[in-house]
MMTF fields as JSON, N, C-alpha, C and O atoms, coordinates in Angstrom:
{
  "mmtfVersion": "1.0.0",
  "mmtfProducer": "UNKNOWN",
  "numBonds": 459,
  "numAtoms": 460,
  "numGroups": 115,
  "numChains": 1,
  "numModels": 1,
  "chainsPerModel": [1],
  "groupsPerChain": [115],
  "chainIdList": ["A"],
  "bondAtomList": [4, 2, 8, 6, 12, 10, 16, 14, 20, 18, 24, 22, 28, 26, 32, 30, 36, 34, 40, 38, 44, 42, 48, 46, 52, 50, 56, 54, 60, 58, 64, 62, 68, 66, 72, 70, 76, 74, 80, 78, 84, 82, 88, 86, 92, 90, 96, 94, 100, 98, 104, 102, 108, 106, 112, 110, 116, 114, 120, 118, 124, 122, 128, 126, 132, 130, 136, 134, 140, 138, 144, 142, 148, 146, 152, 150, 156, 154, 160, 158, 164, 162, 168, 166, 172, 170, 176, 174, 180, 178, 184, 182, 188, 186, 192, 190, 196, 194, 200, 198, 204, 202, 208, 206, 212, 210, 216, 214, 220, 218, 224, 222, 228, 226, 232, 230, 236, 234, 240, 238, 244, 242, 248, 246, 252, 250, 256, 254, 260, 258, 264, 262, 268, 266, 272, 270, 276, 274, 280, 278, 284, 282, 288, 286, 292, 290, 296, 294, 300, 298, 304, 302, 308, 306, 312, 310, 316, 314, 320, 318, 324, 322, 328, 326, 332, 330, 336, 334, 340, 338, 344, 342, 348, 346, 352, 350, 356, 354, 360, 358, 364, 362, 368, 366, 372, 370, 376, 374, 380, 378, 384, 382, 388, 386, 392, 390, 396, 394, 400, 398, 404, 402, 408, 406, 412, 410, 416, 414, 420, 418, 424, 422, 428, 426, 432, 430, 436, 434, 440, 438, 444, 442, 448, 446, 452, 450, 456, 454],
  "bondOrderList": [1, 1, 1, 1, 1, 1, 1, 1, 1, 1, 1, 1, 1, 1, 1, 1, 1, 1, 1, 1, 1, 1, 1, 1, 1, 1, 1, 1, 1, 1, 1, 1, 1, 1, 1, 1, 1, 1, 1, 1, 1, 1, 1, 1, 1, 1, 1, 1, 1, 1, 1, 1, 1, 1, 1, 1, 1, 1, 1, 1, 1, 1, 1, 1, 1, 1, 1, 1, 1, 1, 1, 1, 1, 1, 1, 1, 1, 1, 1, 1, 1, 1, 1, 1, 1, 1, 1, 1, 1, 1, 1, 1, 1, 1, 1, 1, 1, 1, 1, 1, 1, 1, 1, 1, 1, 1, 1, 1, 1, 1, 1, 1, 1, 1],
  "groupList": [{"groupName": "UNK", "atomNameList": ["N", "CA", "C", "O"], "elementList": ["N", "C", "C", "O"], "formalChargeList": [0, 0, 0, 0], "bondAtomList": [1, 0, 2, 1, 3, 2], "bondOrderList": [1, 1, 2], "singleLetterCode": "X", "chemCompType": "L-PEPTIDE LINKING"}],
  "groupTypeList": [0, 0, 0, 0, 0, 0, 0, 0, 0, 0, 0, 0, 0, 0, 0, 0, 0, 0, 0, 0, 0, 0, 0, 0, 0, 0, 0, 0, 0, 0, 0, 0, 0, 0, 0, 0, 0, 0, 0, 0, 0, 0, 0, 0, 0, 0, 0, 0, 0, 0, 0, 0, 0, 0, 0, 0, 0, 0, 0, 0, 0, 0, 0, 0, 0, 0, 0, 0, 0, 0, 0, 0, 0, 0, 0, 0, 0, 0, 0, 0, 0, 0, 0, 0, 0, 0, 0, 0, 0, 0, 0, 0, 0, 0, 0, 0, 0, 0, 0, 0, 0, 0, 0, 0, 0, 0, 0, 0, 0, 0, 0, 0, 0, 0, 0],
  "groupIdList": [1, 2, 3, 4, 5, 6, 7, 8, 9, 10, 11, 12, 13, 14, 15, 16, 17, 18, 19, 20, 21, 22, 23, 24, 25, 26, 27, 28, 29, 30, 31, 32, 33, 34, 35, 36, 37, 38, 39, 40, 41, 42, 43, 44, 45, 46, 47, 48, 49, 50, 51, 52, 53, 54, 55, 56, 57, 58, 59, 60, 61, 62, 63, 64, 65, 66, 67, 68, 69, 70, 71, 72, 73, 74, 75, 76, 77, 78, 79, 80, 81, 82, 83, 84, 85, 86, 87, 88, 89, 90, 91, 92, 93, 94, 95, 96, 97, 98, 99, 100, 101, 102, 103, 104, 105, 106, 107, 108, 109, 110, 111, 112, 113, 114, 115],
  "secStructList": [7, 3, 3, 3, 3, 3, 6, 6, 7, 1, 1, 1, 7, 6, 2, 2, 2, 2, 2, 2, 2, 2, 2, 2, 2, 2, 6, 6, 1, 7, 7, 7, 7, 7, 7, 1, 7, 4, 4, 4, 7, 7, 2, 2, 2, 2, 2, 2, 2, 2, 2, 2, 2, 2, 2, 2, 2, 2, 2, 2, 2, 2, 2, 3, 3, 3, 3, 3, 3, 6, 6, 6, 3, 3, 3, 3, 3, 3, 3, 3, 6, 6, 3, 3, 3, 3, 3, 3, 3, 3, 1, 7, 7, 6, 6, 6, 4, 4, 4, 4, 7, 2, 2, 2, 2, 2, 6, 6, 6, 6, 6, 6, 6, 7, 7],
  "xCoordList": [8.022, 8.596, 7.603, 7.008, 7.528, 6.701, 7.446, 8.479, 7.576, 7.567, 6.42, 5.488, 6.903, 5.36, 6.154, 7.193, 5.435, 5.985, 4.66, 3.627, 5.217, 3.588, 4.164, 5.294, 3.094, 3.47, 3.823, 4.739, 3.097, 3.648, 4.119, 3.736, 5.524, 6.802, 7.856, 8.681, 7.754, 8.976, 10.633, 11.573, 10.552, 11.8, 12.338, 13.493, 11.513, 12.254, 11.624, 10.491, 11.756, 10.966, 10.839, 11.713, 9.323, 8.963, 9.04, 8.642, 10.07, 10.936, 11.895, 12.396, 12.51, 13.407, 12.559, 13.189, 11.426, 10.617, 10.808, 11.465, 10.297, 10.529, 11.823, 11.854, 12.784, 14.187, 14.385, 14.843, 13.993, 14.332, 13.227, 13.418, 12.047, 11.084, 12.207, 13.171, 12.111, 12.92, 14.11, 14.432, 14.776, 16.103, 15.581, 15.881, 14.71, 14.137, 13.415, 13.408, 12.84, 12.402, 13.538, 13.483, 14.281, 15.552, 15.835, 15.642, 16.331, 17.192, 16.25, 16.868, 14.438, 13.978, 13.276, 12.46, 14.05, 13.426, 14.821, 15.893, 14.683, 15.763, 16.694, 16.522, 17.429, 18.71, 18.111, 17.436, 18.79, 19.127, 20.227, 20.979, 20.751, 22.034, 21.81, 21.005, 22.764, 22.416, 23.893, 24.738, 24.076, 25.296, 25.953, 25.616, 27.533, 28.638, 28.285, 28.145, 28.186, 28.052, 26.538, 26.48, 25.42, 23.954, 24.334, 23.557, 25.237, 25.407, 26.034, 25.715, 26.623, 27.155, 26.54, 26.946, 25.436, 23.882, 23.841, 23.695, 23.909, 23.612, 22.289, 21.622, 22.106, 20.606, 20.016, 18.991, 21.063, 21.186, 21.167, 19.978, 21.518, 21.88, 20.436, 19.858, 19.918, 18.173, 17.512, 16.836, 17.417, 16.403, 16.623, 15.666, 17.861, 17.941, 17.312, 16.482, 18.091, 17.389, 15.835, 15.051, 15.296, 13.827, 13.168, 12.187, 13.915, 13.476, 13.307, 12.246, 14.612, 14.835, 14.059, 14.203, 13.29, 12.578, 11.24, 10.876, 10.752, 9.943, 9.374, 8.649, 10.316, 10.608, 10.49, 10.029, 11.182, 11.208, 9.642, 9.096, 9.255, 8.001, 7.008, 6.28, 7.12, 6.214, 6.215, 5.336, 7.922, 7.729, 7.288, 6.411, 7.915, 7.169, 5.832, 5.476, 4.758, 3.561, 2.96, 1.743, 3.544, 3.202, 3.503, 2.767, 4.473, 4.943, 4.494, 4.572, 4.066, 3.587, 1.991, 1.441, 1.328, -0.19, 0.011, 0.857, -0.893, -0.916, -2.201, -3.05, -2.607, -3.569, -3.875, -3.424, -4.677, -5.45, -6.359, -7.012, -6.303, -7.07, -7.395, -6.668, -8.636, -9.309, -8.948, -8.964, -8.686, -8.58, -7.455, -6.964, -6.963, -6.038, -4.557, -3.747, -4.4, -3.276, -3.1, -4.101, -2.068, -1.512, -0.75, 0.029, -0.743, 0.389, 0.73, 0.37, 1.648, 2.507, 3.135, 3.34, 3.328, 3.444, 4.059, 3.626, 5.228, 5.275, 5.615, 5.683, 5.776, 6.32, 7.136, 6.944, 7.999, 8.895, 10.346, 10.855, 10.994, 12.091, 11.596, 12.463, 10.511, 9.741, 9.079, 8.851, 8.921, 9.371, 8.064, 7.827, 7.455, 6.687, 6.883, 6.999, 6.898, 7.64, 6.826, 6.658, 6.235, 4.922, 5.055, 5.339, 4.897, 5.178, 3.729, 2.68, 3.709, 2.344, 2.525, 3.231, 1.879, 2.554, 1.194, 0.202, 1.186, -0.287, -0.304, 0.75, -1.364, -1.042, -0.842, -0.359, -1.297, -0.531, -0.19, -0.384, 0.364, 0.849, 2.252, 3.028, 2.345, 4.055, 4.78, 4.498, 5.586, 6.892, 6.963, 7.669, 6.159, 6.029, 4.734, 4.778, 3.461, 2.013, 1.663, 0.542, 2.423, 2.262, 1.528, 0.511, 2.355, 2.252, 0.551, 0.052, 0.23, -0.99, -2.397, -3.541, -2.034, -2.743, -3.866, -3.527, -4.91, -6.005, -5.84, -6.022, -5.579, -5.679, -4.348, -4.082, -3.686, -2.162, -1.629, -0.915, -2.519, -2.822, -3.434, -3.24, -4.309, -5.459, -4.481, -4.519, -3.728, -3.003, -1.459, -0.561, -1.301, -0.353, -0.778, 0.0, -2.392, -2.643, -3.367, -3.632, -3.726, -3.94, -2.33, -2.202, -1.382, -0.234, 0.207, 0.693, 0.091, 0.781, 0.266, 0.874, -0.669, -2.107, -2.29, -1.748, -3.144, -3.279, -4.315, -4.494, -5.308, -6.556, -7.594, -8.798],
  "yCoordList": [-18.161, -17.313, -16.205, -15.494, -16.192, -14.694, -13.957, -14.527, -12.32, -11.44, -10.918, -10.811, -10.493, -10.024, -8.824, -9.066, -7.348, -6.564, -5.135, -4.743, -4.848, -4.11, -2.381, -1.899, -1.886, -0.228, 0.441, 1.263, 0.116, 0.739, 0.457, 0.689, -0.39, -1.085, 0.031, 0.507, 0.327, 1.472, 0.612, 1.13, -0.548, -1.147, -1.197, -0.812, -1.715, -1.868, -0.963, -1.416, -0.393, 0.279, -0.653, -1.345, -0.409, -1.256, -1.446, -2.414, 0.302, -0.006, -0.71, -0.724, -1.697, -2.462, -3.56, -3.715, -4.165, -5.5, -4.938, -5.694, -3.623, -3.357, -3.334, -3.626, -2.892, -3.313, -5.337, -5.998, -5.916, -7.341, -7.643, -8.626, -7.226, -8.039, -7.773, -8.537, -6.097, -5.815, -6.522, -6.746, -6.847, -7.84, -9.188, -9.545, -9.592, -10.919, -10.909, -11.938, -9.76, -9.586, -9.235, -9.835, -8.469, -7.925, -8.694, -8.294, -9.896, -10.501, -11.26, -11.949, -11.067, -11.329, -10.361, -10.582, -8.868, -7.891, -7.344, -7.226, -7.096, -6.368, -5.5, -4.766, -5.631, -4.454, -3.462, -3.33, -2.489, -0.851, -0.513, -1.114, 0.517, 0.706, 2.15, 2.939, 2.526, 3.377, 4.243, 3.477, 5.31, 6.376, 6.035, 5.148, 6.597, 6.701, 7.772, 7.678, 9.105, 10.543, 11.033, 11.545, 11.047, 11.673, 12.862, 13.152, 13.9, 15.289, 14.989, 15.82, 14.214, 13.985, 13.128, 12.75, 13.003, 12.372, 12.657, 13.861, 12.055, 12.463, 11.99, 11.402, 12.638, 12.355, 10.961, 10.35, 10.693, 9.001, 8.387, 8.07, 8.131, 7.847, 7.54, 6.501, 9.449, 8.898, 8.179, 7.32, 8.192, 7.268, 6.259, 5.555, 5.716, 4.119, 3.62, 2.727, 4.663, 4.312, 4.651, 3.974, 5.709, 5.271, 3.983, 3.341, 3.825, 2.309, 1.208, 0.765, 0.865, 0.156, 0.245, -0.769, 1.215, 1.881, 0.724, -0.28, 1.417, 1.245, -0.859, -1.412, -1.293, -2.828, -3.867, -5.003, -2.854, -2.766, -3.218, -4.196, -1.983, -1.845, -2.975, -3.513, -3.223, -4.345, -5.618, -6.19, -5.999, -7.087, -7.218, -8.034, -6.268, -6.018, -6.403, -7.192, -5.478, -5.113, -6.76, -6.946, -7.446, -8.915, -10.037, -10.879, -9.687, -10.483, -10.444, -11.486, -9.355, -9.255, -9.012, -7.998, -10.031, -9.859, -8.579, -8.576, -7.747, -6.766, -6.852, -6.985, -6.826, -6.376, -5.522, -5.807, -4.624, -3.806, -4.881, -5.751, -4.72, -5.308, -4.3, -4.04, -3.855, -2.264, -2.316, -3.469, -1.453, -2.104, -2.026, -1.265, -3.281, -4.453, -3.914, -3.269, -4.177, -3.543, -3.815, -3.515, -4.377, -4.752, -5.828, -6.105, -6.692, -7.815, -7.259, -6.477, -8.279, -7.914, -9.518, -10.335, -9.681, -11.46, -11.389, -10.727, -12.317, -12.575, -14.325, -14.797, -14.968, -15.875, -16.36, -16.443, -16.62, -17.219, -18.236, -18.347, -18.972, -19.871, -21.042, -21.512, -21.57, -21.951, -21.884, -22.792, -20.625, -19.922, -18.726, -18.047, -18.61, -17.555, -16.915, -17.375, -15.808, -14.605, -13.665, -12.927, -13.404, -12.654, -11.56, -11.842, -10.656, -9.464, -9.17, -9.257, -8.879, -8.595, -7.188, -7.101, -6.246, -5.056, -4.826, -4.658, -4.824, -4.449, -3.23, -2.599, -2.673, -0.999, -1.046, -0.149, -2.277, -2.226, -3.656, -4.642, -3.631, -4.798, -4.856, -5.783, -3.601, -2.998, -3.978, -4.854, -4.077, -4.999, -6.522, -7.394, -6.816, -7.665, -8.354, -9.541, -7.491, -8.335, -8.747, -9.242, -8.629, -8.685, -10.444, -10.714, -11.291, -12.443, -13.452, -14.563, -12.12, -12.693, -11.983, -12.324, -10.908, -10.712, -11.723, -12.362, -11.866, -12.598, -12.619, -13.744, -11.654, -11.71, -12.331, -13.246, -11.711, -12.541, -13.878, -14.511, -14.234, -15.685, -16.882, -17.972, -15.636, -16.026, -16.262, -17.202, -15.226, -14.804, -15.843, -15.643, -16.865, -17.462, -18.592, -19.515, -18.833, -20.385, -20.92, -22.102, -19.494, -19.344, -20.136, -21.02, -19.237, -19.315, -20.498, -20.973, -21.23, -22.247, -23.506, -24.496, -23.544, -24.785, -25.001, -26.067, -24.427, -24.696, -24.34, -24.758, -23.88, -24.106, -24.4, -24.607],
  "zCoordList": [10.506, 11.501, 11.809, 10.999, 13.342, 13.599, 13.843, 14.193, 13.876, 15.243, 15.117, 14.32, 16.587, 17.131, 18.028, 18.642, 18.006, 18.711, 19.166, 18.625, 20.077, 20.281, 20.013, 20.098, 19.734, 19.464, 20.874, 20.88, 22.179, 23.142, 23.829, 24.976, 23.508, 24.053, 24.497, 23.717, 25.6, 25.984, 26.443, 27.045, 26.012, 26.522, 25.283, 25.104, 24.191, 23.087, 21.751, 21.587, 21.214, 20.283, 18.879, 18.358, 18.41, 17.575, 16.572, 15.923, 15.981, 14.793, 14.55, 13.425, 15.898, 16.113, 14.877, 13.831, 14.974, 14.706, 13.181, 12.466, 12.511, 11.571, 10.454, 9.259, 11.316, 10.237, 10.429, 9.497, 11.617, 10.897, 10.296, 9.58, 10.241, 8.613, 8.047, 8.005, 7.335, 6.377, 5.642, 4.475, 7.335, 6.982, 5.82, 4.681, 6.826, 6.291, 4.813, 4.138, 4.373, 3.328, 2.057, 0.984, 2.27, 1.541, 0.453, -0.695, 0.755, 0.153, -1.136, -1.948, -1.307, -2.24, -3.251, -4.146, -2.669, -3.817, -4.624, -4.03, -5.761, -6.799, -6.179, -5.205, -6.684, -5.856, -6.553, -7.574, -5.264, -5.756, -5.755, -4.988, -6.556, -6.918, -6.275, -6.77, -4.854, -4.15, -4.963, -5.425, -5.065, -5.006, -4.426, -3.641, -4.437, -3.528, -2.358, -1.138, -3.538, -3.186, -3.439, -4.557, -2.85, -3.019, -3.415, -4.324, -3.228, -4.077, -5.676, -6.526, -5.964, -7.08, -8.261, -9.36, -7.566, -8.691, -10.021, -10.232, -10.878, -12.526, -12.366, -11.514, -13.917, -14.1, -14.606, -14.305, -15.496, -15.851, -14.335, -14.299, -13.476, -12.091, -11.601, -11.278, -11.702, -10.908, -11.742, -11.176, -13.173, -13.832, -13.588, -13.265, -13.61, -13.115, -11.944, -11.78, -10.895, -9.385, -9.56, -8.895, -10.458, -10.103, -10.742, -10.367, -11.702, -12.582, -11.456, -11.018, -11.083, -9.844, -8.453, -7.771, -7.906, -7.231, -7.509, -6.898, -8.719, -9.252, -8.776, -7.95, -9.967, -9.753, -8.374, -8.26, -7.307, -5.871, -5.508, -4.998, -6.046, -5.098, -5.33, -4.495, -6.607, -7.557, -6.787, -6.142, -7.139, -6.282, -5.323, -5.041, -4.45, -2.44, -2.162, -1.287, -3.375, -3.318, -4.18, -4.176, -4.612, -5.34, -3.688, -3.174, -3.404, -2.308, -0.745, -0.095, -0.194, 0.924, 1.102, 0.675, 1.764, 2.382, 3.723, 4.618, 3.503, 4.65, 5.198, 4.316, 6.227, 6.473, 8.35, 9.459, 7.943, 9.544, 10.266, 9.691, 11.281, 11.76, 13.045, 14.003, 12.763, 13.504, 15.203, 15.633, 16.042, 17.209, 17.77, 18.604, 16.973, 17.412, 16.728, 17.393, 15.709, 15.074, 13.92, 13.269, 13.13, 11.677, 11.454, 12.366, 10.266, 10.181, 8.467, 7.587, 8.798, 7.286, 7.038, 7.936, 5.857, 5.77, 4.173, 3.229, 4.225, 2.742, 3.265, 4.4, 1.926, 1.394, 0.268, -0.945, 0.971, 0.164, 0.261, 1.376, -0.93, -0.624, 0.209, 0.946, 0.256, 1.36, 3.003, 3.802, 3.087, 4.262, 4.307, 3.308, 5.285, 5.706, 6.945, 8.081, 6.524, 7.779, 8.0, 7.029, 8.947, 9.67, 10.766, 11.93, 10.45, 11.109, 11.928, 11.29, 13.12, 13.689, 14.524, 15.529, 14.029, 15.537, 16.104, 15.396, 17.27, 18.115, 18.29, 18.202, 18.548, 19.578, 21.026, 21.717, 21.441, 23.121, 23.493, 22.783, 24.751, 25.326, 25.692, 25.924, 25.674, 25.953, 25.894, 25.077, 26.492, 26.169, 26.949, 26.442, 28.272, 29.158, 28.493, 28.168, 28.281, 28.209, 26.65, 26.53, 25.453, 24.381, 24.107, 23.469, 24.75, 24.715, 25.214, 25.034, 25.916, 26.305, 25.627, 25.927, 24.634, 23.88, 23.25, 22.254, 23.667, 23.53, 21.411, 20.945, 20.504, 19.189, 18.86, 18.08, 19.534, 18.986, 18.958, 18.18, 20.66, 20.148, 18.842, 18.305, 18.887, 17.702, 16.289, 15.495, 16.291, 15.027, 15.163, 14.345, 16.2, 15.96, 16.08, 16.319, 15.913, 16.152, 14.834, 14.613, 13.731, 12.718, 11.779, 10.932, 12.508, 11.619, 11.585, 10.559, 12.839, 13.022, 12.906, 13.313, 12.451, 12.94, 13.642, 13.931, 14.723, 16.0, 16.021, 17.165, 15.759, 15.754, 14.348, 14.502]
}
């Protein structure tokens, strides 16, 4: 699975592309055990959640390839369950021209075998 979303999309904003990786990623990192009440925090409470925090990140940081690509923009990629899910955000191509991005092509013919 790709998305692909560009940074200077004024129709749709590109933190939209960001909560569904997230979605898509979620369901293979450790729970967190969030509070009811954030004012009513014990201290036992945060050590756990930072334990859990912690664990979070490990996996994330074991599971997802990131990389810049100068220019152009960023991808983000994990795998897993048999399944690779690829996040690409450009810095332009607003919301209409993203698709004809000369790299993004590149970056979905990589993904897909196509070249």
């Amino acid at each position: 699975m790709l998305i692909a979303h560009a940074e200077d999309d004024w129709d749709i904003p590109d933190a939209h592309s960001d909560v569904l990786f997230q979605a898509f990623l979620e369901p293979h990192l450790p729970k967190l055990d969030m509070p009811k009440n954030a004012y009513d925090i014990r201290p036992e409470e945060m050590k756990v959640m930072a334990v859990q925090r912690s664990e979070r990140r490990e996996v994330r940081d074991k599971l997802l390839v990131e990389e810049t690509i100068p220019g152009f923009g960023k991808t983000a990629s994990f795998t897993a369950d048999g399944r690779t899910v690829t996040l690409v955000k450009t810095h332009y191509g607003g919301h209409d021209y993203l698709g004809v991005q000369e790299g993004l092509q590149d970056i979905i013919g990589k993904k897909f075998g196509l070249l």
